[in-house]
Backbone of each chain as ProteinMPNN parsed JSONL, in Angstrom:
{"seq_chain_A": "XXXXXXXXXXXXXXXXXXXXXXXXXXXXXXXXXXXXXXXXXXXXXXXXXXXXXXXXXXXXXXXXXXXXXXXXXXXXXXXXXXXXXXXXXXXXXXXXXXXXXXX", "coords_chain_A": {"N_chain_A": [[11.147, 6.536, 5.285], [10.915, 3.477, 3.949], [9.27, 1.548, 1.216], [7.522, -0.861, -0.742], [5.635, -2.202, -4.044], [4.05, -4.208, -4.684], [3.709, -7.383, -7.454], [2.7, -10.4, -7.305], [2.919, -13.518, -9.103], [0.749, -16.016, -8.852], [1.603, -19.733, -9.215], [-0.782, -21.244, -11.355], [-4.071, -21.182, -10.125], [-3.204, -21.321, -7.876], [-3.289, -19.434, -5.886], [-4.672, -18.99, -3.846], [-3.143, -20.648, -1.778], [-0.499, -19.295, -2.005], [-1.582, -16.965, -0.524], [-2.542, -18.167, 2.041], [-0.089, -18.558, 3.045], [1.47, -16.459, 3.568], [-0.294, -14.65, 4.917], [-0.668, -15.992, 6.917], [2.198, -16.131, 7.935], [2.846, -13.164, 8.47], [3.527, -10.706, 10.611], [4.187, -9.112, 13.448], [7.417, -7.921, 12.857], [10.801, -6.757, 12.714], [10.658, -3.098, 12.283], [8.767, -3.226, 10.866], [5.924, -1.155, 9.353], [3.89, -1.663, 7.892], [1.962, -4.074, 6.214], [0.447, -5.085, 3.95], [-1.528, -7.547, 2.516], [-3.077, -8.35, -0.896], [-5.781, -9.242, -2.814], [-6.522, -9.503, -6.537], [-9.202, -8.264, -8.5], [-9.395, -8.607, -11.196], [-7.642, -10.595, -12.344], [-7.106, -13.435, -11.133], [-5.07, -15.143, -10.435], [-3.068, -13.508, -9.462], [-1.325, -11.555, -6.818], [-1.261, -9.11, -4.591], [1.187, -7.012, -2.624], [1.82, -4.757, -0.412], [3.97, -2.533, 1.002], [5.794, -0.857, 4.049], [8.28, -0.077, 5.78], [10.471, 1.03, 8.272], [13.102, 1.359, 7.302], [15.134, 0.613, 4.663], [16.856, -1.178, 5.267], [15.992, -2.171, 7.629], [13.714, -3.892, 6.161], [15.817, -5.689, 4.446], [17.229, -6.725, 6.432], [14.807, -8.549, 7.509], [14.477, -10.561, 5.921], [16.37, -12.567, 6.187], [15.298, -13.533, 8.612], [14.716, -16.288, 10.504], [11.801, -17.464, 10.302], [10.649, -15.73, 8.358], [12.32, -17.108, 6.898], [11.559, -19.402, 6.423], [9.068, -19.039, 5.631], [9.163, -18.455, 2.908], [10.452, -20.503, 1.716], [7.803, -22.106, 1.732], [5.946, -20.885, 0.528], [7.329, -20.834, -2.086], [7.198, -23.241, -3.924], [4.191, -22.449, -4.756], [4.434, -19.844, -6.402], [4.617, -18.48, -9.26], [5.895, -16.481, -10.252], [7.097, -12.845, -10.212], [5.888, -9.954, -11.181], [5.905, -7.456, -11.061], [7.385, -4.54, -9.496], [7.435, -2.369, -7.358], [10.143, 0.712, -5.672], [9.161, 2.487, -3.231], [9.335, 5.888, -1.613], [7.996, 6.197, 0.909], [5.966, 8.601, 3.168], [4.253, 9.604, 4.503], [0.534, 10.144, 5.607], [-2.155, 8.509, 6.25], [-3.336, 6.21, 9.348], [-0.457, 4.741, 9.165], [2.074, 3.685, 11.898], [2.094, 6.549, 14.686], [5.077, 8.25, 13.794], [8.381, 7.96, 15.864], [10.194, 11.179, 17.703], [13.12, 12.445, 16.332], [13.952, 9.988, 15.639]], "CA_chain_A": [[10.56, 5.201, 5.228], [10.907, 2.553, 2.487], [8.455, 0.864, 0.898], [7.641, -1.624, -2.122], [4.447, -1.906, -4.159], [4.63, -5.842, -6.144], [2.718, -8.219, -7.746], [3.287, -11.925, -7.18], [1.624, -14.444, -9.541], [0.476, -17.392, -7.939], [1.119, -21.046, -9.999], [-2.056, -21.371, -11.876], [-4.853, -21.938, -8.739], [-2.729, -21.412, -6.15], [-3.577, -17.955, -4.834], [-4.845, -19.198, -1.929], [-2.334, -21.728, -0.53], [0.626, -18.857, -1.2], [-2.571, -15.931, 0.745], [-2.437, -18.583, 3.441], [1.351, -19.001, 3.678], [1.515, -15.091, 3.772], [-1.299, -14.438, 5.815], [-0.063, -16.835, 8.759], [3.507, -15.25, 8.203], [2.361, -11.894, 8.881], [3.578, -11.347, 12.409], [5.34, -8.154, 13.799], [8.637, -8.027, 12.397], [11.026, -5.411, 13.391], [10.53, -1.999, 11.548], [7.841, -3.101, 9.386], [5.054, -0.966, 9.685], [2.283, -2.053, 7.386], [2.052, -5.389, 4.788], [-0.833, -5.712, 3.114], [-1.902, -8.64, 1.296], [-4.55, -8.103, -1.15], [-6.055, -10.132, -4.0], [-6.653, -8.819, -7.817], [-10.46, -8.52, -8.576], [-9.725, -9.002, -12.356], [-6.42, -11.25, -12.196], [-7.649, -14.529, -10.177], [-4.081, -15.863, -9.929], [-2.443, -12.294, -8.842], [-1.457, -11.239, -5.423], [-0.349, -8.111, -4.698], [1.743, -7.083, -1.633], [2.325, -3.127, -0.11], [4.914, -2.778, 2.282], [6.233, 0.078, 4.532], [9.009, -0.17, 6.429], [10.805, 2.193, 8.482], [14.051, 1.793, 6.388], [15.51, -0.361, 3.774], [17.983, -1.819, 6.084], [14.935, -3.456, 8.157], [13.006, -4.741, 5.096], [16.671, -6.513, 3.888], [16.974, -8.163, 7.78], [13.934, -9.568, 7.593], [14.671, -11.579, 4.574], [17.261, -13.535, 6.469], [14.678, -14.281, 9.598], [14.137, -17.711, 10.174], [10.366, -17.302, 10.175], [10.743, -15.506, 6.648], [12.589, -17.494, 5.637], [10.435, -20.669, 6.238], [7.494, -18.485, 4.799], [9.43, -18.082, 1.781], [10.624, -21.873, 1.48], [6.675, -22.865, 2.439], [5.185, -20.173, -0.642], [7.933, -20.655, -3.2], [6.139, -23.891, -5.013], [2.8, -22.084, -5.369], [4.75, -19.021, -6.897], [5.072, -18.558, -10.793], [6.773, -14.959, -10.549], [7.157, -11.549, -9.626], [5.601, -9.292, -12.601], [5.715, -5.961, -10.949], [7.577, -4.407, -8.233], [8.605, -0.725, -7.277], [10.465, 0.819, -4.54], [8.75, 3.771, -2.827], [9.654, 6.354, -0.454], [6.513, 6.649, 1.739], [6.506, 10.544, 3.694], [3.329, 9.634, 5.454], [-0.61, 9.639, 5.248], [-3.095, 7.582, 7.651], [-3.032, 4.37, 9.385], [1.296, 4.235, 10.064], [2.0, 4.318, 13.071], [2.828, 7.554, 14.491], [6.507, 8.082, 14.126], [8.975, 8.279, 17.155], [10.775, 11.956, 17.333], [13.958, 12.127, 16.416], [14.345, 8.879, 14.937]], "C_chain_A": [[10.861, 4.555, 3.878], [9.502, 1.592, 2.291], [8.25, 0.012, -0.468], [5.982, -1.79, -2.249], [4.6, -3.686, -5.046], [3.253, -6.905, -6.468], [3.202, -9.526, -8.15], [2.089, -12.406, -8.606], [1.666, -15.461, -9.122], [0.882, -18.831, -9.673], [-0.511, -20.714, -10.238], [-3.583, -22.155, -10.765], [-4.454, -21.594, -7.64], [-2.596, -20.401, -5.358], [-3.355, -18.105, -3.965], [-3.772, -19.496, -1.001], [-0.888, -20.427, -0.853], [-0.216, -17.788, -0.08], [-2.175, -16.937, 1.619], [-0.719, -18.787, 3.825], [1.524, -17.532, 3.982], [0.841, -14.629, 4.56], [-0.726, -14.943, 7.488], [1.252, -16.189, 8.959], [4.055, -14.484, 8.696], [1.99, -11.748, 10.095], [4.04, -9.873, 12.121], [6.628, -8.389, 13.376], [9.686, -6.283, 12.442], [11.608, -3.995, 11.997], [9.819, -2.038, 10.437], [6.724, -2.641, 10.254], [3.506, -0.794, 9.14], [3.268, -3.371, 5.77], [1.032, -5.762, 4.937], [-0.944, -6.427, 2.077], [-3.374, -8.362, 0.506], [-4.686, -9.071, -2.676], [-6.892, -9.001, -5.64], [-8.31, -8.734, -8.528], [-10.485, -9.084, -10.458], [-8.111, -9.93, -12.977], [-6.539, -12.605, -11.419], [-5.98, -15.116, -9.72], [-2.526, -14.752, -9.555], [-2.275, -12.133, -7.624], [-0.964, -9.537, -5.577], [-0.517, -7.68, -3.426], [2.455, -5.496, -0.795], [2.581, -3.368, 1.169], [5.254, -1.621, 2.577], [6.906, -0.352, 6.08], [9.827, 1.243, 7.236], [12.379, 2.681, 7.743], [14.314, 0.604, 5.693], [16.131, -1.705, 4.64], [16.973, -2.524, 7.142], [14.279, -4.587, 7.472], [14.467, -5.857, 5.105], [16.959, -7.475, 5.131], [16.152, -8.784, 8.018], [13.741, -10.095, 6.799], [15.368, -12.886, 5.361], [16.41, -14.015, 8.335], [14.273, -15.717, 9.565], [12.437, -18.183, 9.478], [9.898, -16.833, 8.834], [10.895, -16.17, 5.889], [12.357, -18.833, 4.996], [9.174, -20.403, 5.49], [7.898, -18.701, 3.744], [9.523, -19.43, 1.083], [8.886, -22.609, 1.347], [6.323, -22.167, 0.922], [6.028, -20.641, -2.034], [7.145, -21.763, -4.301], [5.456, -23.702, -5.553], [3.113, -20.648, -5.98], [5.2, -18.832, -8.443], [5.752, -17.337, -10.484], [6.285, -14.049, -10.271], [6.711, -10.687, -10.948], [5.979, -8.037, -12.067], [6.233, -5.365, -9.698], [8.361, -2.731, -8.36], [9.219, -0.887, -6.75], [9.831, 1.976, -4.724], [9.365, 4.539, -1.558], [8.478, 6.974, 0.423], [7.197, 7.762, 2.857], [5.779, 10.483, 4.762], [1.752, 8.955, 4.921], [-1.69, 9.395, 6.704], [-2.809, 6.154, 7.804], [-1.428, 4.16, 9.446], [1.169, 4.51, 11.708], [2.872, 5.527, 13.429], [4.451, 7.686, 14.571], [6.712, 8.369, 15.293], [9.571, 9.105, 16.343], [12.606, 11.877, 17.125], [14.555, 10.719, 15.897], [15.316, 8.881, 13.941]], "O_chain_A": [[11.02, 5.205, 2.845], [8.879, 1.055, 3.207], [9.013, 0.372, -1.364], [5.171, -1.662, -1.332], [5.375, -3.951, -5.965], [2.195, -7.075, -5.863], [3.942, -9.75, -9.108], [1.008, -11.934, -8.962], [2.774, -15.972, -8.96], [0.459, -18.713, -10.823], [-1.256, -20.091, -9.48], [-3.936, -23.335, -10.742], [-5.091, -21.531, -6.588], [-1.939, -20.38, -4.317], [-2.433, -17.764, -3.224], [-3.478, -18.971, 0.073], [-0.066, -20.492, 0.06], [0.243, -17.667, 1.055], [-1.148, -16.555, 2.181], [-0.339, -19.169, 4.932], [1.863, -17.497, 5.165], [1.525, -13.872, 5.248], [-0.519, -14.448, 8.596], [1.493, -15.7, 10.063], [5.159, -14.511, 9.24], [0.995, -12.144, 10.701], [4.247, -9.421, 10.995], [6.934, -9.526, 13.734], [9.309, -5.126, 12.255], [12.53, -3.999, 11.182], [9.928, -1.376, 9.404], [6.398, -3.134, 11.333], [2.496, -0.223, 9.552], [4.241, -3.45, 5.02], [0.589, -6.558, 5.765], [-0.589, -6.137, 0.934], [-4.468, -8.204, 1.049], [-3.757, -9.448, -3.391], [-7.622, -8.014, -5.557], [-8.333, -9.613, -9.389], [-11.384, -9.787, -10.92], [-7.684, -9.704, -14.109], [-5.421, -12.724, -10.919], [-5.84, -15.507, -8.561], [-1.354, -15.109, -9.436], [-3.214, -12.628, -7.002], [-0.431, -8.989, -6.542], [-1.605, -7.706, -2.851], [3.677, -5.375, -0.724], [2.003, -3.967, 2.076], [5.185, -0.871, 1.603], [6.353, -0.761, 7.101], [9.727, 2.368, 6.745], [12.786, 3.836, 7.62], [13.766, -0.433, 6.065], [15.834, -2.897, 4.562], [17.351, -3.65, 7.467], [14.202, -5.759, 7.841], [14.293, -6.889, 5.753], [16.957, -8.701, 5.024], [16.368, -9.741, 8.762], [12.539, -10.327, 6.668], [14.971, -14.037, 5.176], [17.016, -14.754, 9.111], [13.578, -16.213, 8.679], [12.098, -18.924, 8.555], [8.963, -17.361, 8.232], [10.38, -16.316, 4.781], [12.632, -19.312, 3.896], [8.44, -21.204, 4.911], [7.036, -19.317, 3.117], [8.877, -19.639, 0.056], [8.841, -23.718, 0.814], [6.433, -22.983, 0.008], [5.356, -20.806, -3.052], [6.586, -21.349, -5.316], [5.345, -24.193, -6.677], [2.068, -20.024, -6.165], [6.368, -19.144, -8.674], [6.884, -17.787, -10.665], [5.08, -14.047, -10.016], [7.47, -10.911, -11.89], [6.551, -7.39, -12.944], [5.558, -5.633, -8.704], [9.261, -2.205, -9.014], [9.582, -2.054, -6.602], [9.754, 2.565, -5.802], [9.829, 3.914, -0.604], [8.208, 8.173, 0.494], [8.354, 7.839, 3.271], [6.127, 10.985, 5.83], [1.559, 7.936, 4.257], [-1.826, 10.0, 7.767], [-2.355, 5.285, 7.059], [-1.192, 3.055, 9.936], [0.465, 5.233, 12.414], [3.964, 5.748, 12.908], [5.009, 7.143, 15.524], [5.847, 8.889, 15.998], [10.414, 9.893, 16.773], [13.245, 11.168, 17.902], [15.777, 10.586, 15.834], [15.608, 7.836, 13.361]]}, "seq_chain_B": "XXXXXXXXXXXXXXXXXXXXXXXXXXXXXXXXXXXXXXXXXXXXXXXXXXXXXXXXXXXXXXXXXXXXXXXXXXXXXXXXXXXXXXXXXXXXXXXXXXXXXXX", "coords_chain_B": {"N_chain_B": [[-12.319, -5.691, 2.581], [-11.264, -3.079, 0.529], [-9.243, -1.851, -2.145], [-6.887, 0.518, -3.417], [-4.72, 0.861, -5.541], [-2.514, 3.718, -7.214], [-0.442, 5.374, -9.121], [0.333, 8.875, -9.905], [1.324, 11.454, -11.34], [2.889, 14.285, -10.92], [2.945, 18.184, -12.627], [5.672, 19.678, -13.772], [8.013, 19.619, -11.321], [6.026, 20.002, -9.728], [5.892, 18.299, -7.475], [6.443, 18.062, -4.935], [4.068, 20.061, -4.039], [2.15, 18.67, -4.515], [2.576, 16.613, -3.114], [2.456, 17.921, -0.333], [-0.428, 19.114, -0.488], [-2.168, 16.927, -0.208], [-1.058, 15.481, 2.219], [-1.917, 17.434, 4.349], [-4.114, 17.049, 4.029], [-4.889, 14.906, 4.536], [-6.369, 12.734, 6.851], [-8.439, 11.05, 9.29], [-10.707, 9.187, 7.52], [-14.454, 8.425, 7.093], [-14.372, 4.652, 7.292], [-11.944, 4.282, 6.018], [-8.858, 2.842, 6.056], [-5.965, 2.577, 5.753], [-4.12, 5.017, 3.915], [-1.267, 5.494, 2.04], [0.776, 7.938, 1.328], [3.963, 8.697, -1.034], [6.965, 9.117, -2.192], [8.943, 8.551, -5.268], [11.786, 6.844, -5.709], [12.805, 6.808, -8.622], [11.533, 8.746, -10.423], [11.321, 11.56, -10.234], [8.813, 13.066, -10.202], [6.593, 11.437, -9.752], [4.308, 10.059, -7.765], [3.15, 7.771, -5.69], [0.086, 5.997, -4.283], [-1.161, 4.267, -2.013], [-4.107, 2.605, -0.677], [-6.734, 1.789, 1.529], [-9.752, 0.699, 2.214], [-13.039, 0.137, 4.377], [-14.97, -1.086, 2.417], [-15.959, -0.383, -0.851], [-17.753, 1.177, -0.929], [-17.328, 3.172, 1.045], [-15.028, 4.169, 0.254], [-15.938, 5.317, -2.224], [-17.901, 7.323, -1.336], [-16.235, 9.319, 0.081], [-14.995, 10.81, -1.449], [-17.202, 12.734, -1.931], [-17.064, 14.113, 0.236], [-16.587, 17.678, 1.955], [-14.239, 18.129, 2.769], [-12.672, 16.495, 1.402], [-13.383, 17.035, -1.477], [-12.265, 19.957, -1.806], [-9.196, 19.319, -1.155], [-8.716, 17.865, -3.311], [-9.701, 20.128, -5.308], [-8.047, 21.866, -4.607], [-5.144, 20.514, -5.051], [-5.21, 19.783, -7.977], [-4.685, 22.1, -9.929], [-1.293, 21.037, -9.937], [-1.377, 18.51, -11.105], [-0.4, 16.651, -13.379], [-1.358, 13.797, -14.16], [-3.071, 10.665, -13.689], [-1.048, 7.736, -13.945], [-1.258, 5.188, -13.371], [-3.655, 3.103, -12.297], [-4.839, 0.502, -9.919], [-7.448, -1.33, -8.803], [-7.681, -3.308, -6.051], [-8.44, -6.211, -3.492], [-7.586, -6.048, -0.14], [-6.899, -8.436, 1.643], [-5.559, -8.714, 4.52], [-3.036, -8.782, 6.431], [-0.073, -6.821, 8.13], [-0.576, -4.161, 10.238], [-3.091, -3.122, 9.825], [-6.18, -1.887, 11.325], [-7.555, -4.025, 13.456], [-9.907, -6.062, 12.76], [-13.34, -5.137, 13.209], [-15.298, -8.309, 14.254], [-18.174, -9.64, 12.656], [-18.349, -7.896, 10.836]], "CA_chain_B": [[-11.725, -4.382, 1.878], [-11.651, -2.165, -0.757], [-8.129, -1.124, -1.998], [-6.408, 1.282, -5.02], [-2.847, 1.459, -5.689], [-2.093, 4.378, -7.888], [0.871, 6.243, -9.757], [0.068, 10.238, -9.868], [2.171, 12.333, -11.818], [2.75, 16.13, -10.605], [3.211, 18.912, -13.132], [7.062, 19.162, -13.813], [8.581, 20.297, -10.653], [5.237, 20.612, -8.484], [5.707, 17.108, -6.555], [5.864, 18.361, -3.465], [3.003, 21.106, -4.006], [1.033, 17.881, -4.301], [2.62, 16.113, -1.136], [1.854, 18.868, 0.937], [-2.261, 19.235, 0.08], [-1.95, 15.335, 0.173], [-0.442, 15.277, 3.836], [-2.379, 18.093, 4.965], [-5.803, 16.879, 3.735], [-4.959, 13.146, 4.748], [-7.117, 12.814, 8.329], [-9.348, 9.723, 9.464], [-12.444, 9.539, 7.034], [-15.017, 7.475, 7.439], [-14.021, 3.745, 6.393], [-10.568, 4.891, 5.246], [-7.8, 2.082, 7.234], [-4.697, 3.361, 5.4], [-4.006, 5.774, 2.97], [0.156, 6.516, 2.122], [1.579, 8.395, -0.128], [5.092, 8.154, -0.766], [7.365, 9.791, -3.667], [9.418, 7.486, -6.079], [13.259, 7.397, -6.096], [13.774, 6.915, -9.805], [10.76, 9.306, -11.087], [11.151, 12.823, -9.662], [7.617, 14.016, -10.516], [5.791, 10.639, -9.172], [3.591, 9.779, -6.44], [2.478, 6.79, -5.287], [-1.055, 6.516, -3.476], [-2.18, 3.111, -1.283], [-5.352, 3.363, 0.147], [-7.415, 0.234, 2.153], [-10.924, 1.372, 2.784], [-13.503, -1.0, 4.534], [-15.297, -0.87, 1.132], [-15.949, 0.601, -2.357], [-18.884, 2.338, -1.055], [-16.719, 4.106, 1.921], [-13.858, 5.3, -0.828], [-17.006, 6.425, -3.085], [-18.574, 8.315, -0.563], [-15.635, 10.079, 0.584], [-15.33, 12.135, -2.574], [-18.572, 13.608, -1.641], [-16.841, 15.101, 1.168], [-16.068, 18.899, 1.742], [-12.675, 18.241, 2.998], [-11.646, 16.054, 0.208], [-13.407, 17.984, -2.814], [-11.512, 21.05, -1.203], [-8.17, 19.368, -1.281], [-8.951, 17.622, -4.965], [-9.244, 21.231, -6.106], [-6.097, 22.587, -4.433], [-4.158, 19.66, -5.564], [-5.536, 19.737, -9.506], [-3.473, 22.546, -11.076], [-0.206, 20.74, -10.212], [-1.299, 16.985, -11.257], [-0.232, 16.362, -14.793], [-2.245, 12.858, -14.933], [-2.57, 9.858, -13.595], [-0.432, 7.015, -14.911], [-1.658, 3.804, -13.431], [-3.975, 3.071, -11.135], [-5.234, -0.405, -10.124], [-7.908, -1.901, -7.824], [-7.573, -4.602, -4.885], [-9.267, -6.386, -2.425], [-7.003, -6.449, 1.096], [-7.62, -9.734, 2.728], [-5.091, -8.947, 5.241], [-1.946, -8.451, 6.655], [-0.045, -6.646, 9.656], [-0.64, -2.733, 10.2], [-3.926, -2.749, 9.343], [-6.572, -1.337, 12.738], [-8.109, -5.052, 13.856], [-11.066, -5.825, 11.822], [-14.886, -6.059, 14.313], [-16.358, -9.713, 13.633], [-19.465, -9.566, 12.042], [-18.93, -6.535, 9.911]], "C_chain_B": [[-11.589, -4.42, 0.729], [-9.771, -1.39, -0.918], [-7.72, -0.467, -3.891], [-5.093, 1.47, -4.171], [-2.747, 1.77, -7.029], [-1.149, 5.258, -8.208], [0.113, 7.598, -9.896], [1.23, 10.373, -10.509], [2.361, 14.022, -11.542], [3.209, 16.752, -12.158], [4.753, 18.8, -12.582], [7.314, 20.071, -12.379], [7.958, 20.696, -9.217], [5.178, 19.381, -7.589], [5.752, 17.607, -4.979], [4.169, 20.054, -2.93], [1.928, 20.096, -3.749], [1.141, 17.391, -3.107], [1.699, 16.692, -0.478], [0.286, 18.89, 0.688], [-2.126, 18.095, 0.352], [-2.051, 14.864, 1.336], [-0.92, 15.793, 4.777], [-3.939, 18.29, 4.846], [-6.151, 15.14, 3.989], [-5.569, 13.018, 6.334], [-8.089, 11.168, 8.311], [-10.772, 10.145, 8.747], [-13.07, 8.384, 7.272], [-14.824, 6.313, 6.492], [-12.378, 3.354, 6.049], [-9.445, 4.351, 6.425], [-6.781, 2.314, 7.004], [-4.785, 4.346, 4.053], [-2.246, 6.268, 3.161], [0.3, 6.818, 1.083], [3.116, 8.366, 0.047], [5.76, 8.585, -2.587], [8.275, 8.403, -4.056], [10.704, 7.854, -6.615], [13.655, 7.353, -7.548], [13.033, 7.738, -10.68], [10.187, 10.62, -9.898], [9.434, 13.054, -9.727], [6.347, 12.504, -10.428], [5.221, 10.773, -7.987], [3.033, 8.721, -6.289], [1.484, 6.73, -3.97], [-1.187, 4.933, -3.094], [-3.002, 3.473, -0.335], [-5.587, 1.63, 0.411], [-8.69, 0.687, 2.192], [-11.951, -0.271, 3.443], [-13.96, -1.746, 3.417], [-15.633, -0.285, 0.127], [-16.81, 1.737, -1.809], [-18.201, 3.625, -0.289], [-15.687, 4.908, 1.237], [-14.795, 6.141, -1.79], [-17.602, 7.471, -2.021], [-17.628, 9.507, 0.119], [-15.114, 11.243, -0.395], [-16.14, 12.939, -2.473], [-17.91, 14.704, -0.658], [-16.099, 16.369, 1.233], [-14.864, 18.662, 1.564], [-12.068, 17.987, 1.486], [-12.042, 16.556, -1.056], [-12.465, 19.297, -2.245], [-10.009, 20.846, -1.867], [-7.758, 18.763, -2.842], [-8.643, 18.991, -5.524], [-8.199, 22.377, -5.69], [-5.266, 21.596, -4.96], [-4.14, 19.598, -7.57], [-4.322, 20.591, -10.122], [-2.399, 22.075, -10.971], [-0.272, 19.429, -10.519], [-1.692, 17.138, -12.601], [-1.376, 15.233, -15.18], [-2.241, 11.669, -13.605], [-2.253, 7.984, -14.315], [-0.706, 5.175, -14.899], [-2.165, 3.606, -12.037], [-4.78, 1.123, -11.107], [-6.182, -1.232, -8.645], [-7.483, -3.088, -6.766], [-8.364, -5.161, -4.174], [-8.166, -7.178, -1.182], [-7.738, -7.528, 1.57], [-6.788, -9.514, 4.292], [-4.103, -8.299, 5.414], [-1.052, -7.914, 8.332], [-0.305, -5.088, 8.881], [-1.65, -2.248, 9.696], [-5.166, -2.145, 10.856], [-7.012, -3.829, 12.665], [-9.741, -4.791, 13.399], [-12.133, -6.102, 13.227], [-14.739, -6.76, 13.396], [-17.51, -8.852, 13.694], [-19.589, -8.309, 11.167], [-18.787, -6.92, 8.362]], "O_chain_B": [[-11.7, -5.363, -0.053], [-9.222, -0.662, -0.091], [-8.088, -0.828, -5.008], [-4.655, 1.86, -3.089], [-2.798, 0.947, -7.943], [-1.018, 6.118, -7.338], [-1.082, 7.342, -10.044], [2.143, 9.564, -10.347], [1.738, 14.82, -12.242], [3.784, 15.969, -12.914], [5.144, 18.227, -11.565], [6.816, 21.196, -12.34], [8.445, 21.212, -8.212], [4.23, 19.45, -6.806], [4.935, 17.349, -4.095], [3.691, 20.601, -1.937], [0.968, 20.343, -3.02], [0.329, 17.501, -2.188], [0.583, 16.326, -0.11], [-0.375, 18.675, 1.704], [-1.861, 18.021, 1.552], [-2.874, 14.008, 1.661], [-0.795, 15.332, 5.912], [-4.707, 19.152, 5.274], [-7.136, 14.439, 3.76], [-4.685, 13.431, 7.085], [-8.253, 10.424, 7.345], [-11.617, 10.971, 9.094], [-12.453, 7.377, 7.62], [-14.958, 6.46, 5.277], [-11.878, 2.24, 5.886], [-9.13, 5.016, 7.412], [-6.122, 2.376, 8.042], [-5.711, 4.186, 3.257], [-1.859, 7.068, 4.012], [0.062, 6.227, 0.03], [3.578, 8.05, 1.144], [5.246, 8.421, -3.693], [8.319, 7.404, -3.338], [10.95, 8.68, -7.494], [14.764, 7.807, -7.83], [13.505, 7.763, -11.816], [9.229, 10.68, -9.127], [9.087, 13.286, -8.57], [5.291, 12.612, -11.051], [5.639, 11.601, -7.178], [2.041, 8.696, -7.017], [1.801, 7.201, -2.878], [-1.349, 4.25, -4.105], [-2.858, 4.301, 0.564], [-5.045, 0.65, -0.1], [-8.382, 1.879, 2.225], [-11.69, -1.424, 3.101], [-13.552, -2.897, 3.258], [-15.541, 0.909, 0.412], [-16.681, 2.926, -2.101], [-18.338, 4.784, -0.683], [-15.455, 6.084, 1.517], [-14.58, 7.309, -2.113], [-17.558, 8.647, -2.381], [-18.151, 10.498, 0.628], [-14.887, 12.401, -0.046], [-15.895, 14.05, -2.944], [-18.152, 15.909, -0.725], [-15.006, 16.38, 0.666], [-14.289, 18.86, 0.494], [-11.403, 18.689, 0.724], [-11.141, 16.588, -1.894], [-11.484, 19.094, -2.962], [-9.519, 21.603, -2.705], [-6.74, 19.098, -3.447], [-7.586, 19.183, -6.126], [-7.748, 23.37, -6.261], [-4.342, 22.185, -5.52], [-3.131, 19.393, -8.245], [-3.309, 20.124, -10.642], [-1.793, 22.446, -11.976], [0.791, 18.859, -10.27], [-2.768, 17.548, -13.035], [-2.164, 15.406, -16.11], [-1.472, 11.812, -12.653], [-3.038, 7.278, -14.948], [-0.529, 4.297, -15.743], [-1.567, 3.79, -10.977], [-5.172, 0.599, -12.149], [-5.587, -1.625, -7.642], [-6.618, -3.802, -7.272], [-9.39, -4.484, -4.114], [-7.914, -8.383, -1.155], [-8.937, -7.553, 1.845], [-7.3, -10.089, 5.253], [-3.956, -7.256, 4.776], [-1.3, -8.444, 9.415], [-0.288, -4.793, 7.686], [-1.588, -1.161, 9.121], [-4.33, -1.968, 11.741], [-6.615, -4.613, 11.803], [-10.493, -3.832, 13.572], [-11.914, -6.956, 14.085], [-14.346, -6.53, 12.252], [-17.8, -7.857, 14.36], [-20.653, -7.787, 10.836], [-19.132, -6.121, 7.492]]}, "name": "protein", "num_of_chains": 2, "seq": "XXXXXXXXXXXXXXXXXXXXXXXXXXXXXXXXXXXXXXXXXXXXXXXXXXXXXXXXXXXXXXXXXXXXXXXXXXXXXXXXXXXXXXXXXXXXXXXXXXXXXXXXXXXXXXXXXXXXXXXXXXXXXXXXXXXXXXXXXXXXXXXXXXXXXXXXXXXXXXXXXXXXXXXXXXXXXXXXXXXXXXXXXXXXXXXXXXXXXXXXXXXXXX"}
């Protein structure tokens, strides 16, 4: 699996309006199997965004989805920058869904 | 929700000593909507932990529990430290169970 761990900063205020462009965004998309949006309890204009995919090569096709890539065009105004971003190789845990064998 | 995303460090060499209690002490606790772990391609002896819980009280209370003091103290002698850990609050996303209204 692939995964990324990041932290957006919102324009000054504008948490919300990119949470709601992200929030509504957040559809099935193929081989993503968790994106969580969550907000910073001591950061007010932070987002931060954990992703798990089933490989890299899904995450990078759903960049070029239309639907992405209207999300992305719709959030980019209320976005000052990216401060923080891994890559991870997620193994497992709770809450994925169970893998298919052989995959 | 209630979320932590934290960096772990294993003792040099024991990263998968930690996986494995990790993977094999990871089960549905009460509260607890994801939990992955997931190693880190450019830092052999990392671990990365995302957790969701409904809330603080359900991730505090689950320390209490046999299982997970159990696998805390099988996992200890090979965890050097950890290196950064940082609270959240999930508003959302996909791959999370479907929240009940009114909770």
């Amino acid at each position: 699996m692939f995964g990324l761990i990041g932290k957006m900063r919102a324009a000054r205020g504008q948490r919300d309006a990119v949470m709601d462009v992200l929030r509504e965004s957040t559809v099935a998309l193929p081989g993503c199997l968790s994106y969580i949006i969550a907000t910073d309890p001591v950061d007010a204009d932070a987002i931060w965004v954990t992703e798990v995919w089933t490989d890299q090569a899904s995450h990078k096709a759903s960049l070029q989805l239309p639907e992405v890539q209207a999300a992305i065009a719709r959030a980019r105004p209320f976005i000052a920058g990216f401060e923080f971003q891994v890559e991870t190789h997620p193994v497992g845990g709770f809450g994925l869904p169970v893998p298919e064998k052989g995959g």
